[in-house]
C-alpha positions as CSV (number, residue, x, y, z in Angstrom):
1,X,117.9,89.8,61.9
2,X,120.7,92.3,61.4
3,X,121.2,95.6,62.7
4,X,120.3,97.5,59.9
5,X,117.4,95.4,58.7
6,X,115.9,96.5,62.1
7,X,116.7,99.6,61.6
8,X,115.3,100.3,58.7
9,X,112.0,98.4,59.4
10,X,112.0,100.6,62.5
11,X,112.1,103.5,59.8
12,X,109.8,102.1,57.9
13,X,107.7,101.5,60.8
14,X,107.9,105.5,61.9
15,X,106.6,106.4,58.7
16,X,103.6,104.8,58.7
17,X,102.7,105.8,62.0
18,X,103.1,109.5,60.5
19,X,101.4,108.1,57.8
20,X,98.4,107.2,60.4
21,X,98.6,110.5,62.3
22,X,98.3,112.6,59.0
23,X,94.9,110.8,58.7
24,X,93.9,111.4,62.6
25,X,94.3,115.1,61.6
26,X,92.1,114.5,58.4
27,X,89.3,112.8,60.4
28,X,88.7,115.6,63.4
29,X,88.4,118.2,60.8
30,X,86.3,116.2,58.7
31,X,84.2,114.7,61.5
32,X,84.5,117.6,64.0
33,X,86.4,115.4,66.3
34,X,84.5,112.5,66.8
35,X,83.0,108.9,65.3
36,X,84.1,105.7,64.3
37,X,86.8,106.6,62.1
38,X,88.7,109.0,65.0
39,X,88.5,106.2,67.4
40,X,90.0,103.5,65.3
41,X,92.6,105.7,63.9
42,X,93.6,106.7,67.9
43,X,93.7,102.9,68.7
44,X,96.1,102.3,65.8
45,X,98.5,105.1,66.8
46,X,98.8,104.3,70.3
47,X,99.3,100.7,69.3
48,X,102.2,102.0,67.0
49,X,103.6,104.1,69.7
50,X,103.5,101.3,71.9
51,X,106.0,99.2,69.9
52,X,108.2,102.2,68.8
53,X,108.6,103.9,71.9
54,X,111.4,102.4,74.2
55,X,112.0,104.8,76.5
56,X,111.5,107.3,74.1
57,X,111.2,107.9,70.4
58,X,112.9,111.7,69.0
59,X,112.5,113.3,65.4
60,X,114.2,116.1,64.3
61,X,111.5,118.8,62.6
62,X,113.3,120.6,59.8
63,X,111.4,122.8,56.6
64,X,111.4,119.2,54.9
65,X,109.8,117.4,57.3
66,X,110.7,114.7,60.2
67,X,114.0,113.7,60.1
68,X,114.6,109.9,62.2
69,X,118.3,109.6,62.2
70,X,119.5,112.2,59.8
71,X,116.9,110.1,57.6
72,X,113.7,112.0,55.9
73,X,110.6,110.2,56.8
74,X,109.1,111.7,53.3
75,X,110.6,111.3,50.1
76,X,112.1,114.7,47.8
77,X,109.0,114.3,45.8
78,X,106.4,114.3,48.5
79,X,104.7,117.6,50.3
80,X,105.5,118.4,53.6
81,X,102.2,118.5,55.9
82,X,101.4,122.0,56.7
83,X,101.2,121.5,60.7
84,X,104.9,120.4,60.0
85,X,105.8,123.7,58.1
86,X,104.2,125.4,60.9
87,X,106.2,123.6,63.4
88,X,109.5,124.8,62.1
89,X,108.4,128.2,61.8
90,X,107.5,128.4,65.3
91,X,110.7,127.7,66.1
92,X,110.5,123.7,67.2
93,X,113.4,121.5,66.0
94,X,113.0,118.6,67.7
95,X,110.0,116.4,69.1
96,X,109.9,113.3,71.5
97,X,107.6,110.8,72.3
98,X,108.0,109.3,76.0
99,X,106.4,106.5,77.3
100,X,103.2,107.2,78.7
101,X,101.7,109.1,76.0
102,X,98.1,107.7,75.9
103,X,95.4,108.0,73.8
104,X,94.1,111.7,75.5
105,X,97.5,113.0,74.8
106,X,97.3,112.1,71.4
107,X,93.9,113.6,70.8
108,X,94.9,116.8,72.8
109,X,98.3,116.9,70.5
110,X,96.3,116.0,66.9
111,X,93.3,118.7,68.4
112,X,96.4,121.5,68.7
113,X,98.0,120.7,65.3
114,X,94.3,120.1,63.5
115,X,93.1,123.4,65.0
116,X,92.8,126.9,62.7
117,X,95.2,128.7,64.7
118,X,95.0,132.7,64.9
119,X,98.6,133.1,63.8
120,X,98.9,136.9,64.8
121,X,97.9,135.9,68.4
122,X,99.2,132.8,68.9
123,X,101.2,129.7,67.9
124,X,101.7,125.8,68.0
125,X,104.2,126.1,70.5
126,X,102.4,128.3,73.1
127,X,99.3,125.5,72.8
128,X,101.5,122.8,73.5
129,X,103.2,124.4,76.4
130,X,99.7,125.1,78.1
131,X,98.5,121.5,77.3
132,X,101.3,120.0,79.4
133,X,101.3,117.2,77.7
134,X,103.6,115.0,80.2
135,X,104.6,112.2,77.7
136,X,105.8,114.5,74.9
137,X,108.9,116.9,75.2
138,X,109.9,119.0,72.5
139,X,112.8,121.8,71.8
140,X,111.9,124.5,70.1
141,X,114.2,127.8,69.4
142,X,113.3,131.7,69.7
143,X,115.2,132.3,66.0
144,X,112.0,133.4,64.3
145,X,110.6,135.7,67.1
146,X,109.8,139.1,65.9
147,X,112.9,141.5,66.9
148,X,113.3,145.1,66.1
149,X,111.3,146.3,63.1
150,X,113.7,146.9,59.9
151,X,114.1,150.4,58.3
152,X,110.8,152.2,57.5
153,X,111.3,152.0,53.6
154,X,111.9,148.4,53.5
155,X,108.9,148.0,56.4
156,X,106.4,150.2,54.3
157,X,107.0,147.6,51.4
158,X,105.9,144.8,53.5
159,X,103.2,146.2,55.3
160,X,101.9,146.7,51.4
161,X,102.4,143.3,50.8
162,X,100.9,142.1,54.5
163,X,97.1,143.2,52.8
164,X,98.1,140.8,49.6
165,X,97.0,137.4,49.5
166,X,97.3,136.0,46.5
167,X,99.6,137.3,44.0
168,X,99.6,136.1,40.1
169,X,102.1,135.7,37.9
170,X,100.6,137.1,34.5
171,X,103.6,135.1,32.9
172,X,103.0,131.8,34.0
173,X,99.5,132.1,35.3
174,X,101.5,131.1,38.9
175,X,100.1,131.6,42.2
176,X,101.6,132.7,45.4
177,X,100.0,132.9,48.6
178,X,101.5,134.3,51.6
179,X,100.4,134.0,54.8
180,X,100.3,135.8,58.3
181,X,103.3,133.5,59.3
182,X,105.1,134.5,56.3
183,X,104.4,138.2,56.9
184,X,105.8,137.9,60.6
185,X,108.6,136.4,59.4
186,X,109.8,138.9,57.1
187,X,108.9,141.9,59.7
188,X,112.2,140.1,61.4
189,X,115.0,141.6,61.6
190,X,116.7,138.5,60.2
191,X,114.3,138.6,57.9
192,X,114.5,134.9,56.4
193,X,111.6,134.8,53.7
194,X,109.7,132.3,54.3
195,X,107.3,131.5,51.5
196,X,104.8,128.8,53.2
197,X,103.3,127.6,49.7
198,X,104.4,128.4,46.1
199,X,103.8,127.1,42.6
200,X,106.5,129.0,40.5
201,X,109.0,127.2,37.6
202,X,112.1,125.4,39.3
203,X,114.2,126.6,37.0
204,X,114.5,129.9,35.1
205,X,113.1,130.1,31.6
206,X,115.7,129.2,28.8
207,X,116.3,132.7,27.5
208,X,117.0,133.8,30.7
209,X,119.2,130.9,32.1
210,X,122.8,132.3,30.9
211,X,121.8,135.3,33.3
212,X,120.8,134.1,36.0
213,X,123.8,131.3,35.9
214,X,125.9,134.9,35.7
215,X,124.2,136.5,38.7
216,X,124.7,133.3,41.1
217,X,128.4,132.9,40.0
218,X,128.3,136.7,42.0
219,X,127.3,135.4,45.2
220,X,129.7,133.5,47.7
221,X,128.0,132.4,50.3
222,X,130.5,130.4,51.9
223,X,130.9,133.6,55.0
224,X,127.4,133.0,55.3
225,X,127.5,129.3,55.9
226,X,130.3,130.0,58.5
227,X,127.9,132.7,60.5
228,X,125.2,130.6,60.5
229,X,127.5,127.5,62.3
230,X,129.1,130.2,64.3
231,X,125.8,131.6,65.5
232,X,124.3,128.1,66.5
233,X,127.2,127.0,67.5
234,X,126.9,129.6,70.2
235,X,123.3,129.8,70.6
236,X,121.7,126.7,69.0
237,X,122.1,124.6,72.5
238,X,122.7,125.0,76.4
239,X,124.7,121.5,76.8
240,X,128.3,122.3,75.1
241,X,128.8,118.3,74.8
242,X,125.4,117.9,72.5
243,X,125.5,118.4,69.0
244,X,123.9,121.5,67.6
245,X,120.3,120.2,66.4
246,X,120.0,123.6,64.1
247,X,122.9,123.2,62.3
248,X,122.0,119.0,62.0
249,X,118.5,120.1,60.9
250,X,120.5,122.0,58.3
251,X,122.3,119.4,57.0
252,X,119.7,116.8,56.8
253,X,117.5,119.3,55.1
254,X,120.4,120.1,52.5
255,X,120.8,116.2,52.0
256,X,116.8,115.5,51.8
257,X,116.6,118.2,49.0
258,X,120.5,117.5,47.0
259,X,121.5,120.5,47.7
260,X,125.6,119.9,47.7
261,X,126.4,123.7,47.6
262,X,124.6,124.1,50.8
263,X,126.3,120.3,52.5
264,X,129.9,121.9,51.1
265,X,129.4,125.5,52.5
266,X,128.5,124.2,55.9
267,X,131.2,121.0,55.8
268,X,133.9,124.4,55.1
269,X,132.3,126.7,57.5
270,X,132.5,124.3,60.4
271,X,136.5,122.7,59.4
272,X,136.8,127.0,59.1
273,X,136.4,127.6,62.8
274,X,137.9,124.1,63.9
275,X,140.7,125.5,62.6
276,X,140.9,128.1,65.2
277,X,142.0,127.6,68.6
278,X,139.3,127.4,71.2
279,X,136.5,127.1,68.9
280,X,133.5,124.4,70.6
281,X,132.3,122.0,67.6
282,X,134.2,118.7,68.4
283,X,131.0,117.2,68.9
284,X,129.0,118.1,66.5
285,X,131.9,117.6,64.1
286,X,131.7,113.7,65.2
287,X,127.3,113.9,64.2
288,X,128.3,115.4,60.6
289,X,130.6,112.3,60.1
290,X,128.6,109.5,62.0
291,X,128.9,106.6,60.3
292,X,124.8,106.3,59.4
293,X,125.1,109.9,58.3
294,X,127.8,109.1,56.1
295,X,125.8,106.0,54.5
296,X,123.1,108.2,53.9
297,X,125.7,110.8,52.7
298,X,127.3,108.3,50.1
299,X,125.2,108.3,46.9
300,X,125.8,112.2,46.7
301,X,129.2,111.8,47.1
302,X,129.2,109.0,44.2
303,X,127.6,111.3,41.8
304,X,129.6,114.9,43.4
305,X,133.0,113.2,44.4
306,X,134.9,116.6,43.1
307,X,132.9,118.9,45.7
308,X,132.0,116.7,48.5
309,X,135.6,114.7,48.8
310,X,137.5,117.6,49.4
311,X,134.8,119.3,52.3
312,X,134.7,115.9,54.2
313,X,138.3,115.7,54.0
314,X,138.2,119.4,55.4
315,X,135.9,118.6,57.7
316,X,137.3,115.5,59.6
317,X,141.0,117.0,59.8
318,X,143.8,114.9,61.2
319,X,140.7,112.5,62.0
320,X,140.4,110.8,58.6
321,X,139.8,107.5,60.1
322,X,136.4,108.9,60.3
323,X,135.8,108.8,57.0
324,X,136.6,105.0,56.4
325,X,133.2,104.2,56.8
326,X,132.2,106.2,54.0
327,X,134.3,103.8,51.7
328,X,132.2,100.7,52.3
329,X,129.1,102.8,50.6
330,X,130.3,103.3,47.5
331,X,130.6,101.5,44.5
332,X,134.3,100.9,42.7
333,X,134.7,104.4,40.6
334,X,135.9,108.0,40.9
335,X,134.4,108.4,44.0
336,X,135.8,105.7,45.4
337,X,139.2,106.2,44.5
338,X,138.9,109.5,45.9
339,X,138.3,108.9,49.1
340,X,140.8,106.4,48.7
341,X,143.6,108.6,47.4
342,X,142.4,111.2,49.9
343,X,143.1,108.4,52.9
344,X,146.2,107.3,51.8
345,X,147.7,110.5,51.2
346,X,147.3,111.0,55.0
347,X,148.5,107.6,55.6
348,X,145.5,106.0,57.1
349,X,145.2,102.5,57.0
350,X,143.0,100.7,54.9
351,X,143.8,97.4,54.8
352,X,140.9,96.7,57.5
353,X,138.9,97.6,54.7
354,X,140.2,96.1,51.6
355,X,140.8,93.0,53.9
356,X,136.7,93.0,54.2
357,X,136.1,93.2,50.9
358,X,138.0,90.1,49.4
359,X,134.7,88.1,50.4
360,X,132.7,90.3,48.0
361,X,130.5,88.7,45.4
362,X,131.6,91.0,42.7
363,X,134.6,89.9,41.4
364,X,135.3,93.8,40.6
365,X,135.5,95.0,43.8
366,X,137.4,92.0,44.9
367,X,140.0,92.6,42.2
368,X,140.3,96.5,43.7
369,X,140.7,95.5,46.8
370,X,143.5,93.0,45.8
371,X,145.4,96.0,44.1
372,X,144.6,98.4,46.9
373,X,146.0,96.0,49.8
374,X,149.3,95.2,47.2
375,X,149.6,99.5,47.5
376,X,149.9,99.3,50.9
377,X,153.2,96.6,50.4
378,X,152.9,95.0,53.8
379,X,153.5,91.3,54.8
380,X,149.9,91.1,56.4
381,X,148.4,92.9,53.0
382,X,150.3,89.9,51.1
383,X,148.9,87.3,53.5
384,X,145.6,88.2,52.8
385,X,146.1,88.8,49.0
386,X,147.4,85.2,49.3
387,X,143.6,83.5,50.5
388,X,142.2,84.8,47.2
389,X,144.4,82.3,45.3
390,X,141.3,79.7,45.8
391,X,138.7,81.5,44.5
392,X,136.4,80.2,42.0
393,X,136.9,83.0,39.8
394,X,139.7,82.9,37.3
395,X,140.6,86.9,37.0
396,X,140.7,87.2,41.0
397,X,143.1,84.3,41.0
398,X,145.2,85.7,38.0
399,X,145.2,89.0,40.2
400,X,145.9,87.6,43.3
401,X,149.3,85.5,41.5
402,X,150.1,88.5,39.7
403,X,150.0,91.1,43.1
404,X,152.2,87.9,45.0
405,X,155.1,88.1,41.8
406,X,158.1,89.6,43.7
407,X,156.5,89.5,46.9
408,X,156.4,85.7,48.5
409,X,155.2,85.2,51.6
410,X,155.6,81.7,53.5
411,X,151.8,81.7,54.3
412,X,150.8,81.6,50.2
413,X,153.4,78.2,49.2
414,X,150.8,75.5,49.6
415,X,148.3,77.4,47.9
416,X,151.2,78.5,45.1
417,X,151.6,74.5,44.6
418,X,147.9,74.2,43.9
419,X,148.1,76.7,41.9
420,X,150.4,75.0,39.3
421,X,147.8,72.5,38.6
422,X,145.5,75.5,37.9
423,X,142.9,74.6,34.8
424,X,143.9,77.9,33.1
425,X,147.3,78.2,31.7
426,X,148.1,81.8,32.3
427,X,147.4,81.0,35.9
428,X,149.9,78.1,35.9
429,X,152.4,80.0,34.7
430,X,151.8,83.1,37.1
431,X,152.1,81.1,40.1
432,X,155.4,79.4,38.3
433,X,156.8,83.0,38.2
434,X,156.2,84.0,41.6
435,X,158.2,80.6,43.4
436,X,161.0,81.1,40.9
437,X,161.4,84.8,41.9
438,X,160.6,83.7,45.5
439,X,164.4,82.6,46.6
440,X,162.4,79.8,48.7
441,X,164.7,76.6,48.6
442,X,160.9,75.0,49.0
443,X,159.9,75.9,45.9
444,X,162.0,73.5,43.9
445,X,159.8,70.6,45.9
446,X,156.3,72.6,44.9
447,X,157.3,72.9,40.9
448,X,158.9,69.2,40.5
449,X,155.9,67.7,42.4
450,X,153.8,69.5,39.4
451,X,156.5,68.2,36.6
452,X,156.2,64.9,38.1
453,X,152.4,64.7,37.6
454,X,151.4,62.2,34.8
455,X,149.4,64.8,33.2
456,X,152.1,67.3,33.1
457,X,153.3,65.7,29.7
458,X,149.9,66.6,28.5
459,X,150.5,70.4,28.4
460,X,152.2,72.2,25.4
461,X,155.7,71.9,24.8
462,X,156.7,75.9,25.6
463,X,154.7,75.5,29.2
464,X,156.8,72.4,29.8
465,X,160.0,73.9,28.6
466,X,159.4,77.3,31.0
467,X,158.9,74.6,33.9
468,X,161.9,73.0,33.3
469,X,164.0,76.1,33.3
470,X,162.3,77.2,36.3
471,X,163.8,73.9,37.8
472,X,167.0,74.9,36.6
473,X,167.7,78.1,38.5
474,X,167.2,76.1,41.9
475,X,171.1,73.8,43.0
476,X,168.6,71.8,44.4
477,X,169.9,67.7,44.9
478,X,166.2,66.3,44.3
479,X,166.5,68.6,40.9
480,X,169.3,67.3,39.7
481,X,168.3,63.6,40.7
482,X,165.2,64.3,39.1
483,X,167.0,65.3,35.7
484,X,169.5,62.0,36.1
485,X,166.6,59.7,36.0
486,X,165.2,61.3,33.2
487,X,168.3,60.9,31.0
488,X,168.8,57.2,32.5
489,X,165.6,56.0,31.0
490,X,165.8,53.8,27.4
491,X,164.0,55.1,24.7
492,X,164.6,52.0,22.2
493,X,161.6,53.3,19.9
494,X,163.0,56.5,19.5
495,X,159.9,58.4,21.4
496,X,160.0,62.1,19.8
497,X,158.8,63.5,23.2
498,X,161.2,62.1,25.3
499,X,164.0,63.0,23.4
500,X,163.1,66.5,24.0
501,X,162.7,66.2,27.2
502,X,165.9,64.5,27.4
503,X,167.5,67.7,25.5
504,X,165.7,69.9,27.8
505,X,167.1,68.0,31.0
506,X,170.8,68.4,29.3
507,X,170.0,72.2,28.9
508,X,168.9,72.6,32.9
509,X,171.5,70.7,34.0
510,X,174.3,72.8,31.6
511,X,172.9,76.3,34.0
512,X,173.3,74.2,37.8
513,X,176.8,75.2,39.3
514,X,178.5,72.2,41.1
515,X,180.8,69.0,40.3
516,X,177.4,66.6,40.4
517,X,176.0,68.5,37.5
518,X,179.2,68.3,35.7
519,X,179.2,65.1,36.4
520,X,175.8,64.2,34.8
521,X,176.8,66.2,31.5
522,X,179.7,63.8,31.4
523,X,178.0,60.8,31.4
524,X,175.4,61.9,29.6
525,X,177.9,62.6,26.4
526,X,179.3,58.9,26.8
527,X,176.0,57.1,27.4
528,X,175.4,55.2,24.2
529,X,171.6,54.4,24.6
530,X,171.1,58.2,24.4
531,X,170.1,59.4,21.2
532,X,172.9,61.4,19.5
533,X,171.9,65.0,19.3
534,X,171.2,64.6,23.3
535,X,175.0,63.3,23.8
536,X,176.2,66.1,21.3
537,X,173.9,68.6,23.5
538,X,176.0,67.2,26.8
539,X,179.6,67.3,25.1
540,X,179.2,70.9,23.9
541,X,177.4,71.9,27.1
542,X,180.8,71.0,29.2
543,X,182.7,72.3,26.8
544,X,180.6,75.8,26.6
545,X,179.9,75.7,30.4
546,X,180.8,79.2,32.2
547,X,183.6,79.1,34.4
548,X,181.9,80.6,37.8
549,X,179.9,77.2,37.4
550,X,183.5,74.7,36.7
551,X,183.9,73.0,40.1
552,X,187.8,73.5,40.8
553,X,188.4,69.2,39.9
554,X,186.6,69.8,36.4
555,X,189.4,73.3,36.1
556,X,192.0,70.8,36.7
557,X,191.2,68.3,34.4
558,X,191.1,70.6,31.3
559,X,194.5,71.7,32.2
């Protein structure tokens, strides 16, 4: 089984043992903490626990839920369970289960986030910190502890709102409850507005979209997304060399809900204070563009290319290599070619990648990555361009020939002489382009082994005629013996195609330099079994020929 099949039926697997513990806290309310039901449902959680936990087994809590991996266990559409909203806003953002954890522990943990909590006196994290539960560790953060109280106006307003409990919207018939968690929150001096459960539109009515479009366009919030990463970059952990789990809970959140503004703002914020000298991040620069955080990453990018390219690029710096990864999730398109353009303008090299994607099943991306290796214009991008000249597939052959046209490489001739025989024309006559632009004495052997064929006379005349003149350009001696025999041969029943061939053998041999082709051409004129127009063809051809291809006898002669 591969690693990411395991993976993600250990995801899978995580899930459903939240899944299981969502109905554990179901069952002690309903059944006061005992019966059949609570007992079964405690046997299948530590059985589950059992075969996740190796060592130990950490989730990341964040306003949408758990977070395995920079994963969301739950999807965008689901609710998050309240004991989980709770959990973030008393400041935990990260859980782990240790080996050990048995059964008890379990019921005591399930009793604490089951129980109706008095949230003015106390909170999730105080319980769990006098269960001392040994085979759970969690961190949690003092960000949402109550701080100086705000200025009296603004304070007077909430305590107003502190005796409100359910508010209606006389528009929408909407309801919104706030409660005492909510209240303390805002009472904060950061004051952050949590609303723990709402029912309002999503978006703003129609007439009043234009406006409120209008009124965000006012806000830049991209300081504010550089202060936050500042501030946890400097509080959010005691260990310098761990990422910050705030500003990862962040980004996973942003991802879980498609929020790009939010990804882009804190991708800039962070490459913002990279940029200055002394400023820690390196690591959690390295968790933002982990490679599984980048898959997971990748079908945003593929649908918001124009923002998200240009912040990853940001983020990672002179460390592009980083983003490499990225490129095997996404589909040939804009975003692709993006990233692409983006990687090659800093000169990082992708022929690892392209290289890996000649064995693709679509013939599409194979075809890209054909063209994207003959960019890069190196020997070893040519040499692997060349393997793709046996594929079954006629347009990746016809790409492959077309990419090697100026740019032979030794390793691609036996695959070149193959491809002469090619059943499509076009292909044959691709491959006959790149060996006569090749300069490789070697070819001359590859195209008259394919002339020499018995089916070769089956092709049309013009394909037989542009191999012949290929033939011509190489002062090759089995060429010109080749173009000898042909003339020598009788043709007493006046055979239509081999007179041509017979012309076209006069007209190769008129273009080779050299006394042995002059030679032939004289012969040729005086041999009486010839047919007439071929010994007319060899008189006028000597008598026509250029003089940089007169051997010095032949000058001497016609003197």
């Amino acid at each position: 089984m591969s690693d990411k099949i395991a993976e993600r039926k250990r995801f899978e697997a995580i899930g459903q043992l939240f899944i299981a513990f969502d109905k554990l806290l179901r069952a002690l309310r309903l059944y006061e903490g005992s019966g059949p039901l609570v007992t079964r449902l405690l046997d299948d959680i530590q059985t589950r626990l059992g075969e996740l936990v190796d060592g130990e087994l950490t989730l990341s809590v964040t306003p949408a839920g758990l977070v395995y991996n920079g994963k969301p266990l739950l999807n965008a559409d689901e609710k998050v369970p309240p004991y989980l909203f709770l959990l973030f806003c008393d400041g935990m953002r990260e859980l782990t289960f240790l080996e050990g954890l048995d059964s008890e522990q379990v019921r005591a943990l399930a009793e604490i986030l089951s129980a109706d909590v008095n949230r003015e006196e106390d909170d999730f994290i105080t319980l769990l910190w006098q269960a001392d539960l040994s085979g759970l560790r969690y961190f949690a953060t003092d960000t949402l502890e109550e701080g100086d109280i705000i200025e009296d106006d603004v304070r007077s307003a909430l305590t107003a709102g502190e005796q409100v409990r359910g508010l209606s919207n006389q528009g929408e018939g909407d309801e919104v409850r706030l409660s005492s968690d909510d209240l303390r929150v805002l009472r904060t001096e950061e004051a952050l507005l949590w609303v723990r459960d709402a029912r309002t539109p999503m978006t703003p009515p129609e007439l009043l979209q234009a406006s409120c479009a209008k009124v965000a366009k006012g806000f830049d919030l991209t300081g504010d997304h550089r202060r936050f990463v500042a501030i946890a970059l400097r509080f959010g952990t005691d260990d310098p060399e761990q990422p910050s789990p705030l500003v990862l809970g962040h980004v996973d959140a942003a991802l879980a809900a498609v929020d790009v503004a939010t990804l882009v703002g804190t991708y800039d914020g962070l490459a913002g204070l990279m940029s200055r000298a002394g400023t820690p991040g390196q690591t959690l620069r390295t968790a933002l563009l982990d490679p599984e955080r980048l898959e997971a990453l990748a079908p945003l990018v593929a649908e918001h290319h124009a923002e998200l390219v240009p912040a990853l690029t940001a983020l990672a710096g002179d460390d592009l290599d980083a983003l490499v990864p990225l490129l095997n999730h996404l589909r040939p398109g804009p975003a692709q070619t993006a990233v692409q353009d983006a990687l090659t303008s800093a000169s990082v090299d992708l022929s690892a990648f392209h290289t890996q994607r000649l064995v693709d099943t679509n013939p599409v991306i194979v075809v890209a990555a054909i063209g994207a290796l003959a960019r890069t214009d190196s020997h070893a991008a040519y040499v692997e361009i060349a393997r793709a000249l046996g594929h079954t597939l006629t347009p990746v052959r016809a790409a492959a020939l077309k990419a090697l046209i100026g740019h032979y490489v030794d390793e691609a001739r036996l695959s070149l002489g193959r491809a002469l025989r090619d059943p499509v024309r076009d292909n044959r006559l691709l491959a006959l382009k790149v060996l006569e632009t090749s300069g490789e004495s070697r070819a001359a052997g590859l195209i008259l082994g394919a002339v020499q064929e018995a089916g070769f006379a089956q092709r049309d005349p013009e394909e037989q005629r542009t191999f012949i003149d290929a033939l011509a350009s190489f002062a090759d001696p089995r060429t010109l013996d080749f173009f000898s025999k042909l003339l020598k041969r009788t043709n007493i029943t006046r055979d239509r195609h081999l007179e041509e061939r017979q012309l076209q053998a006069i007209e190769a041999i008129a273009r080779m330099p050299g006394a042995d082709a002059e030679r032939e051409l004289t012969e040729a004129q005086a041999r009486w079994l010839l047919a007439a127009p071929i010994r007319e063809a060899a008189r006028v051809s000597l008598k026509e020929r250029p003089a940089e291809l007169t051997s010095p006898a032949a000058k001497e002669d016609s003197e």
